[in-house]
C-alpha positions in Angstrom: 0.9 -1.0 -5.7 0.8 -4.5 -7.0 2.6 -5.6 -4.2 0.4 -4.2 -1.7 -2.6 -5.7 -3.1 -1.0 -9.2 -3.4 -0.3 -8.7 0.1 -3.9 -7.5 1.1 -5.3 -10.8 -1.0 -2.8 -13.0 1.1 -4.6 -12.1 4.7 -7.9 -12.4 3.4 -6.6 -16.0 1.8 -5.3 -16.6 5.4 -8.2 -15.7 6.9 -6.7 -12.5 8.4 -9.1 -10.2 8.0 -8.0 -6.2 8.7 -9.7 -3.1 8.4 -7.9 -1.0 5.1 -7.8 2.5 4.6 -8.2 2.9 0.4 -7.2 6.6 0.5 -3.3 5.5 0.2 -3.8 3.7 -2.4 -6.2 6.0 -4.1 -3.7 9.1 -3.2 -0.6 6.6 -4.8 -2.8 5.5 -8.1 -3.5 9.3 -8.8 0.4 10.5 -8.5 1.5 7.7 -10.5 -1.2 8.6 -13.6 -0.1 12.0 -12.9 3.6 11.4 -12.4 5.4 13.7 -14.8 3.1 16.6 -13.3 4.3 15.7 -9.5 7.0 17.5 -7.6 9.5 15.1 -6.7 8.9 15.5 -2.8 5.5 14.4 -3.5 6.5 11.4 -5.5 9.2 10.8 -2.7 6.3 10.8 0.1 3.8 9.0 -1.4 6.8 6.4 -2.4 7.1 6.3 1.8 3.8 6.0 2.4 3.1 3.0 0.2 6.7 1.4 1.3 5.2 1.9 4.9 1.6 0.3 3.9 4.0 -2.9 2.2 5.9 -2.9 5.7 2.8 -3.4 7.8 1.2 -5.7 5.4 4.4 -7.9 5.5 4.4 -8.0 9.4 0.3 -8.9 9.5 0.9 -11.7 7.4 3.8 -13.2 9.6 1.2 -12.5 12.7 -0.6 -15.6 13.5 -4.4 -15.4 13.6 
């Protein structure tokens, strides 16, 4: 999650501005306080999901504006 925001505060240092959808992040931060109550396929998709969100950040970044 920490890489995801780093990422996020690198566009809008750029100037790349990008419209976000919170709700991954909000989805991610709730599994991870809740963790040991989790199945592990949920753990595992939300694990994809945020790998997918650090994916696309990465690529926006290398975009030029």
């Amino acid at each position: 999650m920490r890489a995801s925001g780093s990422l996020k505060g690198l566009l809008v240092k750029n100037g790349k501005i990008v419209a976000f959808d919170g709700t991954v992040e909000r989805v991610i931060g709730e599994i991870a306080r809740n963790v040991e109550a989790m199945s592990d396929e949920t753990v595992a998709k939300a694990l994809l999901a945020l790998a997918d969100q650090i994916r696309t950040l990465r690529i926006l970044n290398r975009e030029p504006v």
